[in-house]
Backbone bond lengths (Angstrom), bond angles and torsions (degrees), N, CA, C in turn:
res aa  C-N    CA-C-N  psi(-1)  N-CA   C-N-CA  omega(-1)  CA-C   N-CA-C  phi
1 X - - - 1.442 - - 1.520 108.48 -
2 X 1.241 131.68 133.39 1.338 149.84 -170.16 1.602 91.97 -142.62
3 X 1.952 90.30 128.81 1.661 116.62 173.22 1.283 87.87 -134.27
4 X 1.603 122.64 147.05 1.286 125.55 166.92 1.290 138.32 -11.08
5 X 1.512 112.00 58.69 1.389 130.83 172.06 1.632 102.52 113.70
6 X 1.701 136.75 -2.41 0.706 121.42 -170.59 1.399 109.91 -106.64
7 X 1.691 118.34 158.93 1.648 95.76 -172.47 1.639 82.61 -151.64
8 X 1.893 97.86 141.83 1.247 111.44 -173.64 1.441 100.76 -56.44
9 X 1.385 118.76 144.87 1.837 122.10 139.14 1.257 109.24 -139.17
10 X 1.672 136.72 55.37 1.058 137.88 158.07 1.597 103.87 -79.00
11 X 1.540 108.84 157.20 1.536 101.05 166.49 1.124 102.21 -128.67
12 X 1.399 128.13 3.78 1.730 114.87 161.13 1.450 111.56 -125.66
13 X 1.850 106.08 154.36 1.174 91.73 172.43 1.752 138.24 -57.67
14 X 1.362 119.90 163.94 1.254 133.22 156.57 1.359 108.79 -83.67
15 X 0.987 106.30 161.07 1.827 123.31 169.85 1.580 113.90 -145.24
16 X 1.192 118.05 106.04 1.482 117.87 -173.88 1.794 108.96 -66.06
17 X 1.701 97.22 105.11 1.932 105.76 -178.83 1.307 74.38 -120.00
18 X 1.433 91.17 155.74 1.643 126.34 160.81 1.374 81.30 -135.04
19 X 1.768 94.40 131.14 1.409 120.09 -173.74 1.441 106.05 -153.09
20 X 1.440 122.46 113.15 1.412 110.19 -174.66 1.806 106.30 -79.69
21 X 1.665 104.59 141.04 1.358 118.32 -159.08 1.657 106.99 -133.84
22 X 1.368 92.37 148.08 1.869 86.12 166.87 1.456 102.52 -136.04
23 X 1.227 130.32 141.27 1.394 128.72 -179.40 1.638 96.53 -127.64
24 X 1.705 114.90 166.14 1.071 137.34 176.85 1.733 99.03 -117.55
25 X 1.292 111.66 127.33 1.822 132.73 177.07 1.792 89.58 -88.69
26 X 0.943 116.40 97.86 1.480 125.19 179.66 1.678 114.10 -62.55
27 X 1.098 93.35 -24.28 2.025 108.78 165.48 0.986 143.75 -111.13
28 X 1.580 87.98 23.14 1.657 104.05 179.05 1.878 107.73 -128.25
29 X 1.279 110.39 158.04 1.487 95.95 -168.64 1.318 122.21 -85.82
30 X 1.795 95.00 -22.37 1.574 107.08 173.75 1.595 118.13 -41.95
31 X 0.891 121.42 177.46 1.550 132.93 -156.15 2.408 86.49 -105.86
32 X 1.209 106.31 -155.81 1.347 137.09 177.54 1.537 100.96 -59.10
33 X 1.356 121.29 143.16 1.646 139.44 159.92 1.446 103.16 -103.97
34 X 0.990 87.96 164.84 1.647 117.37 157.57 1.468 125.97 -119.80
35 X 1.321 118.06 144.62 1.616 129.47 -170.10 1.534 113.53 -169.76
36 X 1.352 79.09 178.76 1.779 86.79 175.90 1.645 115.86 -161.62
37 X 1.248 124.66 123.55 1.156 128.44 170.98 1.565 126.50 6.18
38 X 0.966 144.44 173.89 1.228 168.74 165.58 1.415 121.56 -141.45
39 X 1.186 116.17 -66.81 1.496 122.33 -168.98 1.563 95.69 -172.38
40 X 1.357 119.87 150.61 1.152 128.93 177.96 1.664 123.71 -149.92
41 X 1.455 116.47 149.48 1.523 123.77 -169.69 0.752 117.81 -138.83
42 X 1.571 120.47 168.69 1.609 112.87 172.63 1.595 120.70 -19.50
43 X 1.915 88.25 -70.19 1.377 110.13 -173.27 1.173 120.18 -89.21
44 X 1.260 144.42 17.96 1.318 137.98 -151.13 1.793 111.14 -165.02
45 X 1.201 93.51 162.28 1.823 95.76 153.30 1.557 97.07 -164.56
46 X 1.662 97.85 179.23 1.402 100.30 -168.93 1.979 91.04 -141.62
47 X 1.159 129.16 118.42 1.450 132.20 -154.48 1.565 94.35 -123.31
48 X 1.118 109.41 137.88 1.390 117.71 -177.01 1.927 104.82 -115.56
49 X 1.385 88.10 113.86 1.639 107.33 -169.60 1.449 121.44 -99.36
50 X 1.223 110.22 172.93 1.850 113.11 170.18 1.906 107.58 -109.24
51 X 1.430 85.79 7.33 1.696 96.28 -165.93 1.554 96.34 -127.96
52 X 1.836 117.67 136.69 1.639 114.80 125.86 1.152 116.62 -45.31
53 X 1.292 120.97 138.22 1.237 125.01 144.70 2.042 124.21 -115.86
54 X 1.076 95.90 144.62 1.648 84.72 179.68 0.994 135.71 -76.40
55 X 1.389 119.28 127.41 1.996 117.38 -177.51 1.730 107.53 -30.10
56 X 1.049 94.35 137.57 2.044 97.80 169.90 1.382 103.65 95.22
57 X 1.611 115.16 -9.83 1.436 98.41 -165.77 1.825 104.41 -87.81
58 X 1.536 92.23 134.71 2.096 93.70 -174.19 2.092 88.35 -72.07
59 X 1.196 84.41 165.50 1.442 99.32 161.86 1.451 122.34 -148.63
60 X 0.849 135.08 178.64 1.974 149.64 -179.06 1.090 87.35 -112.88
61 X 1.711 134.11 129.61 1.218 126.09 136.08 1.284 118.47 -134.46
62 X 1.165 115.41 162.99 1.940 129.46 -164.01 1.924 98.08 -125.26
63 X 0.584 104.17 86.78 1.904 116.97 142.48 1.388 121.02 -39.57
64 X 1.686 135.42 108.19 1.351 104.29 177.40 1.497 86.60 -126.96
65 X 1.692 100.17 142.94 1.412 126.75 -157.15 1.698 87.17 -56.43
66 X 1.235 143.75 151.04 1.372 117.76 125.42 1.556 141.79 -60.96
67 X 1.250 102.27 -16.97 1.597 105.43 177.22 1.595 123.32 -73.71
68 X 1.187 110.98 -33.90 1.804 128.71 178.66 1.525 97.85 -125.88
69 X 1.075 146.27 -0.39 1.561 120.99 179.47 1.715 108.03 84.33
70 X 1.460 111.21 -16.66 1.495 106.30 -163.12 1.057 100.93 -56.74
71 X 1.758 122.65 169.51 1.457 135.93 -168.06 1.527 106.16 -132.70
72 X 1.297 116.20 98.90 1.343 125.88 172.29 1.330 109.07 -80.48
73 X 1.690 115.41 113.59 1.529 118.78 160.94 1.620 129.28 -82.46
74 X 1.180 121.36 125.99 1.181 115.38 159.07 1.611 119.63 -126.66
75 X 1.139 110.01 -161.81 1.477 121.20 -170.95 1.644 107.55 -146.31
76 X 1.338 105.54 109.61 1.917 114.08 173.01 1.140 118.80 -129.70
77 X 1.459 120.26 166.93 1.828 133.27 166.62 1.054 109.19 -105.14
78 X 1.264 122.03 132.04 1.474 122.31 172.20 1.677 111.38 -71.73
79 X 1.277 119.38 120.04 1.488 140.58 177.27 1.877 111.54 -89.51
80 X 1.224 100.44 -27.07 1.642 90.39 173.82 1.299 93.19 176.81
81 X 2.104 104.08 151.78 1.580 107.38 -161.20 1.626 68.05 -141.29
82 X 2.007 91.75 137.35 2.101 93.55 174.87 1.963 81.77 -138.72
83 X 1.254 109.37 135.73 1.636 129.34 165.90 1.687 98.01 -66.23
84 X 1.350 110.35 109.89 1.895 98.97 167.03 1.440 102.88 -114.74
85 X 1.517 122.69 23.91 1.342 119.79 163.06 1.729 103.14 171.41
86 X 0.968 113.09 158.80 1.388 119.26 -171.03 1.764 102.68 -54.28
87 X 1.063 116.98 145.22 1.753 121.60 -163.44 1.344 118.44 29.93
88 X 1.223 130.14 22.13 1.615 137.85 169.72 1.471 90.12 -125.71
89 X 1.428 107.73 123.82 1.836 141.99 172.14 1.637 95.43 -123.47
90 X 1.717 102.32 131.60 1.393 111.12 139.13 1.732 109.63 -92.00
91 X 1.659 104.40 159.95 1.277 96.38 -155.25 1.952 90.64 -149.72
92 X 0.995 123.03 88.75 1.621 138.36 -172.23 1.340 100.84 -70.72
93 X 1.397 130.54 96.74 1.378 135.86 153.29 1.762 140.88 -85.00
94 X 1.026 126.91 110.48 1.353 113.83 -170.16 1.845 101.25 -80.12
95 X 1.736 87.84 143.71 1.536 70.36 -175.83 1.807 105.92 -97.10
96 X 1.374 118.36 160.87 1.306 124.81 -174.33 1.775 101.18 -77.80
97 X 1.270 120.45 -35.60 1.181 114.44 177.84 1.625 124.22 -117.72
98 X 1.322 124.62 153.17 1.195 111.86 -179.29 1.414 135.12 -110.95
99 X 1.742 99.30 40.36 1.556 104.16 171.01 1.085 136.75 -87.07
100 X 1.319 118.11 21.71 1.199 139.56 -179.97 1.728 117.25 -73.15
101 X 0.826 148.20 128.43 1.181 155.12 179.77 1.625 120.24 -81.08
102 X 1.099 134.58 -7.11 1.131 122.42 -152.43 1.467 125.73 9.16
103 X 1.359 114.34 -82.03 1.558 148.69 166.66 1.723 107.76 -16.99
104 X 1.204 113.60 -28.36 1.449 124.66 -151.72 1.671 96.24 -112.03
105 X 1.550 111.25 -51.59 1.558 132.61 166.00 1.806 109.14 -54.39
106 X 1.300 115.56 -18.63 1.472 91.23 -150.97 2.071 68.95 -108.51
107 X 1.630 113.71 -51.38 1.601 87.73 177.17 1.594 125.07 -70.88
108 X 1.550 122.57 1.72 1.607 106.11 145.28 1.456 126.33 -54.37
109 X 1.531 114.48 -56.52 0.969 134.97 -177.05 2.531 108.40 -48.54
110 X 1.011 100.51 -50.49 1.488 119.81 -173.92 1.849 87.46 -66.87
111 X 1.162 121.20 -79.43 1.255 116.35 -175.20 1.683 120.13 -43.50
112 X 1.609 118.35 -35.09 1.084 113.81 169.72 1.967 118.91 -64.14
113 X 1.216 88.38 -22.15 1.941 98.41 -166.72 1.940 82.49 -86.91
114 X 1.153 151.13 -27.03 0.785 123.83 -178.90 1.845 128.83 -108.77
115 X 1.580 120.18 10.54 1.449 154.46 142.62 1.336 93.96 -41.49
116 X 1.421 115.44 -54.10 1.444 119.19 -156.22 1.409 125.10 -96.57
């Protein structure tokens, strides 16, 4: 896929979740954020912030299921931070580990939107 100069190099899919999230900026002194999903992959996620954050920066983040509240931890680097509106950042993280489910997250997420 090519958009005006941009050209895919993901190698796994995305899955568009909105997942409310809180991560810790491990290099910053502030305390906990708040966020929420974008899209998510094996390897990756994409978190929609009130903050830049800087490429390289690791983070703590917690996933909470919508269906049970559960809190999935992982651990990522931020790979690229883009402003899509004044205090709204997309924010491309690779994740360091790969227990993440996507596949599993995105039909919690679908089953919860349709309960409702």
């Amino acid at each position: 896929m090519e958009d005006a100069g941009f050209k895919e190099r993901r190698a796994f899919t995305r899955f568009l979740v909105k997942v409310f999230s809180r991560y810790l900026n491990l290099e910053a002194v502030a305390g906990e954020s708040h966020a929420q999903t974008h899209d998510v992959s094996v390897k990756g996620l994409c978190l929609l912030t009130k903050e830049a954050i800087a490429q390289g920066t690791p983070l703590d983040i917690w996933l909470q299921m919508p269906d049970n509240g559960e809190q999935i931890y992982t651990k990522g680097i931020v790979v690229w931070s883009m402003m899509v509106e004044p205090e709204k950042y997309r924010i491309g993280i690779n994740l360091e580990n790969t227990e993440l489910n996507p596949i599993l997250l995105a039909i919690k997420t679908i089953q919860v939107r349709i309960r409702h």
